[in-house]
PLY file of the C-alpha trace (Angstrom):
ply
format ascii 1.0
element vertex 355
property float x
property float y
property float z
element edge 354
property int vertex1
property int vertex2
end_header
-84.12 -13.57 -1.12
-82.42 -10.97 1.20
-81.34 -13.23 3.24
-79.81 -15.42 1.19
-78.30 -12.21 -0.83
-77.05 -11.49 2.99
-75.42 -14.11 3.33
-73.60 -14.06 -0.42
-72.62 -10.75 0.91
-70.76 -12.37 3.81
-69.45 -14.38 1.68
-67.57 -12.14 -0.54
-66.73 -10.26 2.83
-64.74 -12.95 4.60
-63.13 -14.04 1.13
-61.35 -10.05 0.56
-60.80 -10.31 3.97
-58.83 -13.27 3.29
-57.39 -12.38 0.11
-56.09 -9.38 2.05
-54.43 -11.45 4.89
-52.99 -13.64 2.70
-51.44 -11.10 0.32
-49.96 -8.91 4.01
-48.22 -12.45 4.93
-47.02 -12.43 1.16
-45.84 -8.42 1.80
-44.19 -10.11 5.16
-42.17 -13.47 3.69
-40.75 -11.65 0.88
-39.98 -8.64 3.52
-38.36 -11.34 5.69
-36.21 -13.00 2.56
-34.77 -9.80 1.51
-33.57 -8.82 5.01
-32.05 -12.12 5.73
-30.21 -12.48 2.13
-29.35 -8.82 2.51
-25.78 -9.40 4.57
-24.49 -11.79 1.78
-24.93 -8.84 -1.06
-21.56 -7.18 -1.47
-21.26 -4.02 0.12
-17.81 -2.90 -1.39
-17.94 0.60 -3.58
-16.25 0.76 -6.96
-13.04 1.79 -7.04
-12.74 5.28 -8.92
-10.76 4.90 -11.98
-7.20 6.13 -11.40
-4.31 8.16 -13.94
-1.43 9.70 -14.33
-1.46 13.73 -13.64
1.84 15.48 -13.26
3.86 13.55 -10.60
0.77 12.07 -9.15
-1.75 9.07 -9.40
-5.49 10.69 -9.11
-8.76 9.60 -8.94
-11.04 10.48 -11.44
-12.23 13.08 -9.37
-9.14 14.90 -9.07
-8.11 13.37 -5.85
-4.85 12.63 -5.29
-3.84 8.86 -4.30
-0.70 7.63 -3.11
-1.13 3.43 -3.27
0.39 1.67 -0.44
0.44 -1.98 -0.35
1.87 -5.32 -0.61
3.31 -7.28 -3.35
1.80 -11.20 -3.51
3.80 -13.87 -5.44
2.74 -16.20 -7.83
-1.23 -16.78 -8.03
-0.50 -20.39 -9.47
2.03 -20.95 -6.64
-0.58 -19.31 -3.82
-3.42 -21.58 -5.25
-1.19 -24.73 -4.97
-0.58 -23.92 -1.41
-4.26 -23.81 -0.95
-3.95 -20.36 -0.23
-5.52 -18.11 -3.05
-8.30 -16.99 -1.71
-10.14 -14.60 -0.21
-8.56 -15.10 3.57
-5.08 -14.16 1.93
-6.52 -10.49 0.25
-8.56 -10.01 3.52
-5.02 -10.27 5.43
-3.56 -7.68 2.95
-6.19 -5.27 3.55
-6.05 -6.09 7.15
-2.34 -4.67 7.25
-3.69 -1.55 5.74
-3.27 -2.26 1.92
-4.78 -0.23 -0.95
-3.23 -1.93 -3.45
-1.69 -5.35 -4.47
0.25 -6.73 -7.12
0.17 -10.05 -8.31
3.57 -11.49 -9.78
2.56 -13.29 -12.80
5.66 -15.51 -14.15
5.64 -16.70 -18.02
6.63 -20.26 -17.21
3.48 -20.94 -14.75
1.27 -19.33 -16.94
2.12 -21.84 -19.65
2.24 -24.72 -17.69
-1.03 -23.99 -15.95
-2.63 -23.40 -19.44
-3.91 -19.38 -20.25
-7.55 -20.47 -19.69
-7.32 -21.54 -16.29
-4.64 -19.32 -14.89
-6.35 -16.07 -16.16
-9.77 -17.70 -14.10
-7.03 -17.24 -10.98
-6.65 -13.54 -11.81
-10.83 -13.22 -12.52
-10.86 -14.57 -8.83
-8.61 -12.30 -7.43
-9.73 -9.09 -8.74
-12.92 -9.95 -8.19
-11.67 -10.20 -4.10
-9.73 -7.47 -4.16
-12.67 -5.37 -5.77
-14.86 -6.69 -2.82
-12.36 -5.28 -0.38
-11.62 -1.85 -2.48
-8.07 -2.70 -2.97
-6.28 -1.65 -6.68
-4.42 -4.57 -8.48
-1.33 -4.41 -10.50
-0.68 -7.07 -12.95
2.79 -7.55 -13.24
4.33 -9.38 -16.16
7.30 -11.37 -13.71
10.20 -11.51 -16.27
13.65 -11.09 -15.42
16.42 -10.43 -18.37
16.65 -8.54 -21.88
13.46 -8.71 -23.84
15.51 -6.76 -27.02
17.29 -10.16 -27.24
14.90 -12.22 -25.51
17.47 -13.75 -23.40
16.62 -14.39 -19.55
18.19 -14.56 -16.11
16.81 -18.14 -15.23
14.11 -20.40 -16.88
11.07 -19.60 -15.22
11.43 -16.37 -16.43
11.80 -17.23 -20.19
9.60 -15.50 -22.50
9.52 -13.78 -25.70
8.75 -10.36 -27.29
5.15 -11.62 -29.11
4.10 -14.01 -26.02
4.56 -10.41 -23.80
2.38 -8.38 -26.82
0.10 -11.49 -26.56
-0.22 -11.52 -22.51
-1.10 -7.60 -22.24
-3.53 -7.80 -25.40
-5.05 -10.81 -23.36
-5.09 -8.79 -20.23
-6.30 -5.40 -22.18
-9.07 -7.50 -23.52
-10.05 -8.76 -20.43
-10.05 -5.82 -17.69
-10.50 -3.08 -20.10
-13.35 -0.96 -18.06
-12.38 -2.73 -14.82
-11.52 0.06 -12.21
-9.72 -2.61 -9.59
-7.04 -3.56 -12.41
-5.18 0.22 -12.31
-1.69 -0.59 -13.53
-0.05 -2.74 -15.73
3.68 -3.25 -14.87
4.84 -3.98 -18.38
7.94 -5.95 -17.42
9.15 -6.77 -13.94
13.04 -6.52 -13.80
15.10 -5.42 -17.10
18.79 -5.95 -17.09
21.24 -7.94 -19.31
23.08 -9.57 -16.22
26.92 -7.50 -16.40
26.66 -8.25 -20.23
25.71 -11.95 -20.45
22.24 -11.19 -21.97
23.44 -9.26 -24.57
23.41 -5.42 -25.28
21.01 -2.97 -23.08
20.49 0.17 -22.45
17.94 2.98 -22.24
18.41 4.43 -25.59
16.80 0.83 -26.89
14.92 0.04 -23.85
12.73 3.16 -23.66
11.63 2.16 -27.86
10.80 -1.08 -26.84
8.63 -0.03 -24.18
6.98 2.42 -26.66
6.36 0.26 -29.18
4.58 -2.26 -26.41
2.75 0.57 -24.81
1.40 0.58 -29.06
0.38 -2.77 -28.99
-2.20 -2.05 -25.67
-3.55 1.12 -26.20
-5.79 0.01 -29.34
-7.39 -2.46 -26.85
-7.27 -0.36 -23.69
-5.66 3.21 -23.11
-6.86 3.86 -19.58
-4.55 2.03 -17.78
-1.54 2.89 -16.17
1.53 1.63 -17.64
4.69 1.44 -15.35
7.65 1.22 -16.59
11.17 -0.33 -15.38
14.58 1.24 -15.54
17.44 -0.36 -16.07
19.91 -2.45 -13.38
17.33 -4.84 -12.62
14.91 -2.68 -12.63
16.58 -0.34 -10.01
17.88 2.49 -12.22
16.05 5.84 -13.80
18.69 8.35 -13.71
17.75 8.92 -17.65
14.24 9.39 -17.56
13.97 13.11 -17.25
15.92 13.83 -20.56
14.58 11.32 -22.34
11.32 9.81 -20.82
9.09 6.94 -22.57
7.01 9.55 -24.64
3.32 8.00 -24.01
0.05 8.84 -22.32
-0.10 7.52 -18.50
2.92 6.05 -17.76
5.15 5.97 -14.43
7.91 4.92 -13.05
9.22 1.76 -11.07
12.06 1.08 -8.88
13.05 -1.98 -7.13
15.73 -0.03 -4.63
17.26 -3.13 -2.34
19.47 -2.00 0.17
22.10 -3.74 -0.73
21.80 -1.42 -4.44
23.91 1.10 -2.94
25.96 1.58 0.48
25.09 4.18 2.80
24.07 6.95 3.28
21.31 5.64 0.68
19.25 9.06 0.70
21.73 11.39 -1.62
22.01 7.60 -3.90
18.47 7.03 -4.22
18.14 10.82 -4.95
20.50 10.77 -8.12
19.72 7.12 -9.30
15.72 7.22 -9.29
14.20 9.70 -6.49
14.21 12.68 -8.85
12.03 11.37 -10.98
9.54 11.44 -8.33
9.28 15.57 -9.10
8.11 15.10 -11.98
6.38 11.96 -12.49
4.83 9.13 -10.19
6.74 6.29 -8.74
5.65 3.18 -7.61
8.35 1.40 -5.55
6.57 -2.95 -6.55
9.74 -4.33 -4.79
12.03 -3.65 -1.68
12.76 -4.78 2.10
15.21 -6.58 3.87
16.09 -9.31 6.25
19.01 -10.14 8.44
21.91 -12.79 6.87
21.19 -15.18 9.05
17.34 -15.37 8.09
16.51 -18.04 5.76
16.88 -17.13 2.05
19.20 -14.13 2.86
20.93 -13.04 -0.29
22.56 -10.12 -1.86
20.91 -7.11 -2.74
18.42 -7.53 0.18
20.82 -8.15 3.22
19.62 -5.14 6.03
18.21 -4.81 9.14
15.84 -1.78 10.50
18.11 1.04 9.67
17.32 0.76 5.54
13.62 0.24 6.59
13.57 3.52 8.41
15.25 5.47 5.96
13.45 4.32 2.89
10.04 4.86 4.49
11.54 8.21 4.85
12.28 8.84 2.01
8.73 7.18 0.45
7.26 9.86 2.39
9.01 12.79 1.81
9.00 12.44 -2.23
5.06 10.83 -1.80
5.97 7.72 -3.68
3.84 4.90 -3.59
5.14 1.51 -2.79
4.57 -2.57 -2.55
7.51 -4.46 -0.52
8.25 -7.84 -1.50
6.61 -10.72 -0.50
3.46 -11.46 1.11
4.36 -15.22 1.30
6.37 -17.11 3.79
8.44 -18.79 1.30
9.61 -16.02 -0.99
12.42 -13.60 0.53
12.74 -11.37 1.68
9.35 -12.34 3.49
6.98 -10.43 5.12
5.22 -13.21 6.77
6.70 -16.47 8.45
3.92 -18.76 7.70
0.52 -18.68 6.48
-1.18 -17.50 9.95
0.15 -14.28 8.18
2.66 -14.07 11.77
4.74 -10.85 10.62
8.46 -11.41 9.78
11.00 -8.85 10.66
10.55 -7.06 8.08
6.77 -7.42 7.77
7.01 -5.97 11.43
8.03 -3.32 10.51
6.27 -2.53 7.05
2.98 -3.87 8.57
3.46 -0.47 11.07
3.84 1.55 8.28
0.89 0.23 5.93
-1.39 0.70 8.81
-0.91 4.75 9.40
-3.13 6.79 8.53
-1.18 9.51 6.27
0 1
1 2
2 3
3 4
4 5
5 6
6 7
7 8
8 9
9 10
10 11
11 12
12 13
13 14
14 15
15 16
16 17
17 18
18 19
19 20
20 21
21 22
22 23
23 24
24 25
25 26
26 27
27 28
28 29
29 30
30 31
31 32
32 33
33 34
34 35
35 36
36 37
37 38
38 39
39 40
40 41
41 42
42 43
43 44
44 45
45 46
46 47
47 48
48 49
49 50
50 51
51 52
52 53
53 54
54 55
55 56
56 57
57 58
58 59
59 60
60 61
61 62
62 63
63 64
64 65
65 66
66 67
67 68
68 69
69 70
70 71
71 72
72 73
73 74
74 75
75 76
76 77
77 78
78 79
79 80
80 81
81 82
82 83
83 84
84 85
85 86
86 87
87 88
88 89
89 90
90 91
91 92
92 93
93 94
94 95
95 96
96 97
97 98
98 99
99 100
100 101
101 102
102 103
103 104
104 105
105 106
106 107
107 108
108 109
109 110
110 111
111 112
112 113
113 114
114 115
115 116
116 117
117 118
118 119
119 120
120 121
121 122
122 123
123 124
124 125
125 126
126 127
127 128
128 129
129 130
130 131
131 132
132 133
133 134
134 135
135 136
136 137
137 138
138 139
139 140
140 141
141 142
142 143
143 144
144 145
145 146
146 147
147 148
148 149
149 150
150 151
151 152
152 153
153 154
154 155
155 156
156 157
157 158
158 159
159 160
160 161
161 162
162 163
163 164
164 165
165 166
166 167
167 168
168 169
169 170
170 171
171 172
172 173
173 174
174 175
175 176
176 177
177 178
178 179
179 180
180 181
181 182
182 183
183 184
184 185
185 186
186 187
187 188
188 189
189 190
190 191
191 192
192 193
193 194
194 195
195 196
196 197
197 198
198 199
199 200
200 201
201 202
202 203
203 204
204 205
205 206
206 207
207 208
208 209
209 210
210 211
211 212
212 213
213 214
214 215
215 216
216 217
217 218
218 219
219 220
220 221
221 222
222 223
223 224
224 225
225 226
226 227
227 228
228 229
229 230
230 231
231 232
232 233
233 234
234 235
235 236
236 237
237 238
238 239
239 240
240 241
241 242
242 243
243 244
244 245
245 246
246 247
247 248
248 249
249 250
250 251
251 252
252 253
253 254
254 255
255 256
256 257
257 258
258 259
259 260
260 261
261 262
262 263
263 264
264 265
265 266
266 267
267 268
268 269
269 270
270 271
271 272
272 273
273 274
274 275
275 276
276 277
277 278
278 279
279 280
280 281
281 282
282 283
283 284
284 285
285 286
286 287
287 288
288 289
289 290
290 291
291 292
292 293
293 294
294 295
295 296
296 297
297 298
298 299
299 300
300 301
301 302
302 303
303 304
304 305
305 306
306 307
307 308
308 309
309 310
310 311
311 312
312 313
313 314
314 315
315 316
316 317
317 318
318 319
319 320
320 321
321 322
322 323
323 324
324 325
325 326
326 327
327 328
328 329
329 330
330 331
331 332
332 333
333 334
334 335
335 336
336 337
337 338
338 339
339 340
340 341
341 342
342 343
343 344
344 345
345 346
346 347
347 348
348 349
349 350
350 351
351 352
352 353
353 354
C-alpha cells in the first residue's frame, strides 16, 4: 500500500514538475514573440494639436511652433509616378521638415473618383503621422471662386464642390492631430480682370461664409486664408481681417512679385501682418532662366533665397517652398533620388537648422 501510494506520489511529482516546465517555455515563446514583433510597432508620438494664439501657431501646451517644411504636388500625380509612398515623406523629413502640404487639384480628384483619391490622403497622413510631420490640405484652385471662373482647366471648380470637399475633409480628419491646417483655397485672383470682379471687400465674405460651412463639422482646425494677386497680397487684412476663430494668413511671395530691394515690398504688401497674426508662406523659390520650366514670377537666383529666409526669420513666419517633385517648377529636386536642385540646395540648408 505505501509503496504503491509512493509511487502515485512520484507520479504527481514529475507531472507539476512538468506542467511547470512546460508553462516557463510558454512564459519564454511568448517572451520571445513580443520582442521580435516589437521593432515593427510604430514608435512615432502624436502630434499635439496645434492653434492660432496672437501672431503665433502653438501647441496645445502653450508652446510656440513655427512649421517649416516642404510643399508636395499632386498625390494622384505622385502615386502615378509610383512615388507616393512612404520613401517620398521619409525624404521630406530627412531635409528637416515638420510639416507638408499636399496640393490637392479639383480636376484629379474627379477623375480619380472621391473614394479612392481620399484613400491617397488616409495613406499619407497616416505616413506623415508615423514620422511626426503636420499636413496641410490644400484645396489647389487657381481663379475667382465669387464667379467661379478659373485660370486653366485643371483648376475648374465650383463654390458647392469646394463646401462639399472641406465638409468631406472635416468629416474625415476631425480629431486627427497630423491634419493642422486647411488652406481653404490655393491662389485667388481674377487674372488683370478676365475672371470677372475681385477684391477683398467680397473675398474676405466668401471666405467667412466657407469658414461657416466647416466649423459645424470641425472647428479645431486651422484655416488659412489667401490674399489677393494670386494669392500674394494682404496689405488689407489688418483693417479689415476675416472675422473667425483660428485663421491665418498665406502668401505665395515669388521673386519676381516685386523688384528689389524686396524687404521694404514684402513689408507693406504682406509682412506686417506677421505682427499680428501667423503666416504661413505654402509657396515660393526660384530657379535660374535657363533651368527647365523657368517662368515669370519665379525667375531668381541665390540672392532672393537669402533675403527671404531673412526675412522668414526675422518676422518668425512659417513656410513650405514649392515643389518637392522633379517635374513641377520651380523644383526642389532633379529627379526622384531626391538629388537637390538649386534651389532645393539651398532650402534643404535651411530646413535642416536647428532654430
Amino acid at each position: 500500500m505505501e509503496t504503491i501510494n509512493l509511487k502515485k506520489s512520484q507520479s504527481v511529482t514529475i507531472n507539476l514538475y512538468q506542467s511547470q516546465n512546460l508553462m516557463k517555455s510558454l512564459l519564454i515563446i511568448i517572451a520571445l514573440f513580443a520582442f521580435l514583433i516589437t521593432p515593427s510597432i510604430s514608435t512615432s508620438k502624436t502630434l499635439p494639436k496645434i492653434k492660432v494664439e496672437g501672431k503665433n501657431f502653438v501647441t496645445e501646451n502653450g508652446e510656440v511652433i513655427r512649421l517649416k517644411g516642404v510643399s508636395f504636388s499632386d498625390p494622384d500625380k505622385l502615386e502615378k509616378a509610383g512615388q507616393w509612398n512612404k520613401r517620398y515623406f521619409q525624404e521630406a523629413k530627412n531635409w528637416g521638415c515638420n510639416v507638408v502640404r499636399f496640393a490637392i487639384h479639383p480636376t484629379a480628384l474627379n477623375k480619380r473618383g472621391w473614394d479612392a483619391y481620399f484613400k491617397l490622403v488616409d495613406e499619407g497622413v497616416k505616413w506623415a503621422e508615423e514620422l511626426e510631420m503636420y499636413v496641410i490640405i490644400d484645396w489647389h484652385s487657381i481663379g475667382n471662386l465669387n464667379t467661379e471662373k478659373w485660370f486653366r482647366p485643371m483648376y475648374n471648380t465650383s463654390w458647392n464642390e469646394t463646401v462639399k470637399f472641406w465638409q468631406t475633409v472635416a468629416k474625415r480628419y476631425k480629431g486627427n492631430n497630423t491634419v493642422a491646417v486647411y488652406e481653404l483655397y490655393n491662389e485667388p485672383t481674377n487674372d488683370g480682370g478676365k475672371l470677372g470682379e475681385f477684391s477683398w471687400k467680397t473675398w474676405r465674405p466668401t471666405l467667412e461664409k466657407l469658414i461657416d460651412e466647416i466649423t459645424p463639422t470641425d472647428d479645431q482646425k486651422i484655416f488659412l486664408v489667401a490674399g489677393m494677386e494670386w494669392g500674394y497680397l494682404l496689405d488689407e487684412v489688418i483693417a479689415n481681417p476675416v472675422n473667425r476663430k483660428n485663421v491665418a494668413y498665406c502668401t505665395h511671395p515669388y521673386p519676381q512679385k516685386r523688384e528689389k530691394p524686396w524687404e521694404p515690398a514684402w513689408e507693406k504688401d504682406w509682412g506686417h501682418v506677421a505682427d499680428k497674426y501667423p503666416i504661413l508662406a505654402t509657396e515660393f523659390g526660384f530657379m535660374g532662366p535657363d533651368e527647365r520650366g523657368a517662368h515669370i514670377p519665379c525667375i531668381s537666383d541665390e540672392s532672393y533665397g537669402e533675403a527671404i529666409m531673412a526675412y522668414f526669420d526675422k518676422k518668425g513666419i512659417s513656410y513650405t517652398p514649392w515643389c518637392f517633385d522633379p517635374d513641377w517648377p520651380p523644383t526642389l529636386i532633379k529627379d526622384w533620388n531626391f538629388t537637390p536642385s538649386r534651389q532645393g540646395i539651398f532650402f534643404k540648408t535651411h530646413l535642416q537648422k536647428k532654430n
